[in-house]
NURO-877005 format. One line per 3 residues: number of its first residue (from 1); for each residue z negated, x, y of C-alpha. Coordinates in steps of 0.1 Angstrom, whole numbers, plus 5000, padded with zeros to 4 digits. Example, Ala and Ser with C-alpha at 12.3 -4.5 7.8 and 13.67 -1.06 7.14 Angstrom:
2
1	4922 5123 4955 ~ 4929 5137 4989 $
! end
This chain:
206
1	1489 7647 7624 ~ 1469 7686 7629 ~ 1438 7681 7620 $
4	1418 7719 7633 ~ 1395 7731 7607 ~ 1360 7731 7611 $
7	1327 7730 7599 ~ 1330 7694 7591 ~ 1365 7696 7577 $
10	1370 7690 7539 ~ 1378 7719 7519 ~ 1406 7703 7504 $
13	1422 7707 7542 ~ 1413 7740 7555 ~ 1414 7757 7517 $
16	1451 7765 7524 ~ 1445 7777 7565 ~ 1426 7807 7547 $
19	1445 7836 7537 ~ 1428 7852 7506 ~ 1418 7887 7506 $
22	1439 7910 7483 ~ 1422 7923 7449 ~ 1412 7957 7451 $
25	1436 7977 7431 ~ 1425 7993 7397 ~ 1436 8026 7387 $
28	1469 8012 7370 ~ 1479 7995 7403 ~ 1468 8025 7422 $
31	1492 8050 7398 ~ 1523 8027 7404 ~ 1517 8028 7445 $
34	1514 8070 7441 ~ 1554 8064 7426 ~ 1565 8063 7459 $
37	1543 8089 7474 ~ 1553 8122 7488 ~ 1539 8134 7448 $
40	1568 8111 7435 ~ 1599 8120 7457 ~ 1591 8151 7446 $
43	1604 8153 7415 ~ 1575 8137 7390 ~ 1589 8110 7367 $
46	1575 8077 7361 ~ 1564 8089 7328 ~ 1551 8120 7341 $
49	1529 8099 7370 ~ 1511 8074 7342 ~ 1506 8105 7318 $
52	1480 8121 7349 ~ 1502 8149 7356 ~ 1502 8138 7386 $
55	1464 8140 7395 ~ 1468 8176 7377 ~ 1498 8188 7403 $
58	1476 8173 7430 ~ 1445 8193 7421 ~ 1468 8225 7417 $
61	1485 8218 7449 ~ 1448 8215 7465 ~ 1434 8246 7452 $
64	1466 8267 7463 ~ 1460 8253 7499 ~ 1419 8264 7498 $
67	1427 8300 7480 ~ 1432 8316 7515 ~ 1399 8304 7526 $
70	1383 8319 7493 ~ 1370 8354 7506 ~ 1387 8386 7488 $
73	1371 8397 7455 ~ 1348 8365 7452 ~ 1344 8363 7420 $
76	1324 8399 7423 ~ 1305 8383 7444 ~ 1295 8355 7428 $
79	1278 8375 7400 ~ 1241 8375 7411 ~ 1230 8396 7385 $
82	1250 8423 7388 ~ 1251 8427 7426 ~ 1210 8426 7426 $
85	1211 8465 7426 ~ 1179 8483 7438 ~ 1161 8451 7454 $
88	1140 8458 7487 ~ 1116 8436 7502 ~ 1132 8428 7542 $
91	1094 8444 7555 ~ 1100 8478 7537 ~ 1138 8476 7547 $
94	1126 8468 7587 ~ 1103 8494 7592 ~ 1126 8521 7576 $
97	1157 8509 7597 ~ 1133 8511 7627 ~ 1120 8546 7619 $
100	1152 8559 7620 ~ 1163 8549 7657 ~ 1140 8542 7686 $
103	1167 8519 7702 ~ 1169 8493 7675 ~ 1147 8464 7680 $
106	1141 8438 7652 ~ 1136 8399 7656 ~ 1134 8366 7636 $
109	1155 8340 7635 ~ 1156 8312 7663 ~ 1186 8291 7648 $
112	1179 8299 7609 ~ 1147 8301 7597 ~ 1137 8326 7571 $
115	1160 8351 7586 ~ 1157 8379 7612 ~ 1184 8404 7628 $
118	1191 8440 7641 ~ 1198 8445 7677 ~ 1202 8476 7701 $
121	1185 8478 7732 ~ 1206 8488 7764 ~ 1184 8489 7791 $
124	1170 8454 7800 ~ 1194 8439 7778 ~ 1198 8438 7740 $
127	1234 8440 7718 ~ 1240 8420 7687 ~ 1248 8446 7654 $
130	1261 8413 7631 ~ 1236 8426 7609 ~ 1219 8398 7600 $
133	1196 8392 7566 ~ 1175 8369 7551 ~ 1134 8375 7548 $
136	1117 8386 7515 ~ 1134 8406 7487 ~ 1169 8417 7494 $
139	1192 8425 7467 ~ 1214 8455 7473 ~ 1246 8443 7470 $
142	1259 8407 7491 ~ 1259 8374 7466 ~ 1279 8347 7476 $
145	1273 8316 7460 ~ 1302 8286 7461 ~ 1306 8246 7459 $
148	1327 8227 7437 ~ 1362 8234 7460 ~ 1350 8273 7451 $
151	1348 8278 7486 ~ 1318 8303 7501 ~ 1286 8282 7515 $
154	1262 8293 7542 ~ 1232 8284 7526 ~ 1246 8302 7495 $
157	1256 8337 7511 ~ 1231 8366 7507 ~ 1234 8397 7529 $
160	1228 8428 7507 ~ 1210 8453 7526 ~ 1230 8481 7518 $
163	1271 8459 7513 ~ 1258 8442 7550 ~ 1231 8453 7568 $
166	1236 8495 7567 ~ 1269 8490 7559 ~ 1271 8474 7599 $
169	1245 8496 7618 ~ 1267 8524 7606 ~ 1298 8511 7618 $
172	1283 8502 7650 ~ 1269 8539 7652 ~ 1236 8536 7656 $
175	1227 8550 7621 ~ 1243 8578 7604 ~ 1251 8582 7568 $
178	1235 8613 7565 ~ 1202 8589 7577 ~ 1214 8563 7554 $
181	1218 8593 7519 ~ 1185 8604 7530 ~ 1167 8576 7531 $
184	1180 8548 7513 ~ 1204 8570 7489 ~ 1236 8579 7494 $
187	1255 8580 7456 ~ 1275 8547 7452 ~ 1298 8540 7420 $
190	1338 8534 7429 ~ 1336 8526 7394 ~ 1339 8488 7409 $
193	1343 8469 7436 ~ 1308 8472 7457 ~ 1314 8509 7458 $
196	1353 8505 7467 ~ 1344 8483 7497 ~ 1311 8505 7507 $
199	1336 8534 7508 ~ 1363 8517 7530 ~ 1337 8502 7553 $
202	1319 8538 7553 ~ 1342 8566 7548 ~ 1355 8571 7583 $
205	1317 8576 7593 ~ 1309 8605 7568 $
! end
């Protein structure tokens, strides 16, 4: 005779209907199962697997596949100190940008807050420059700053107001660089890399 578990059956008769769950595996268990991972039929030996070159061929194999989301010359970038150049407050910066063509037209922020823009008036309408900055003191030279893959963050990227800002309105020809010598300075070192890029962003406009 069945008897159909329930509520009111004995546990010594529906103890066995029950499959038990699995033990979570620890980190021996969880080596073993990465033996017959794509890491394994790849060449790494047993040995090799329980030793943790495997977690090190992993992380290398990881960091190869985010290098072409890394931007060029980061590092550079990353040193704060050194890319603070002449630092300008964003109000000084706006009212000498302005000055120097009627058509430009400044505005905060909707989306970010804390940060304002450039754009060019055409008639009823306005066109974005991409020259975007953050409010307050500006340093010179763009920062980046990055998390722990090394890859650029929003919140940690700092337009400079010369490497971004000029660097744009020039391109997009609505300053000059004999505006931008005259009024801001025009001598930049190609003794490293923030004069090498302001030169091939630049040069074509001189």
């Amino acid at each position: 005779m069945i008897e159909l578990a329930n509520k009111y059956t004995k546990v010594s008769c529906y103890g066995w209907s029950v499959k038990k769950k699995p033990k979570p595996l620890g980190r021996k268990e969880r080596v073993k199962r990465n033996q017959k991972s794509t890491w394994a039929k790849g060449g790494l030996a047993s040995e090799d697997i329980h030793s943790g070159d495997l977690l090190a061929r992993m992380y290398e194999e990881t960091d190869k596949a985010l290098e072409r989301n890394r931007y060029p010359g980061q590092e550079d970038f990353k040193q704060a100190e050194k890319r603070m150049g002449k630092l300008m407050l964003s109000s000084d910066f706006i009212r000498k940008v302005l000055k120097l063509n009627k058509n430009l037209i400044y505005e905060d922020s909707v989306s970010y807050k804390g940060c304002g823009a450039f754009y060019l008036k055409q008639g009823k309408t306005k066109k974005s420059l991409n020259a975007a900055f953050r409010l307050g003191w500006m340093p010179e030279w763009t920062i980046m700053k990055t998390d722990r893959a090394d890859l650029p963050t929003r919140d940690g990227y700092t337009p400079g107001w010369r490497g971004v800002v000029l660097q744009r309105l020039v391109q997009q020809k609505v300053l000059t660089m004999k505006q931008v010598a005259e009024h801001f300075g025009g001598y930049v070192s190609l003794g490293d890399l923030r004069g090498k890029n302001w030169s091939l962003a630049t040069g074509q406009f001189n």
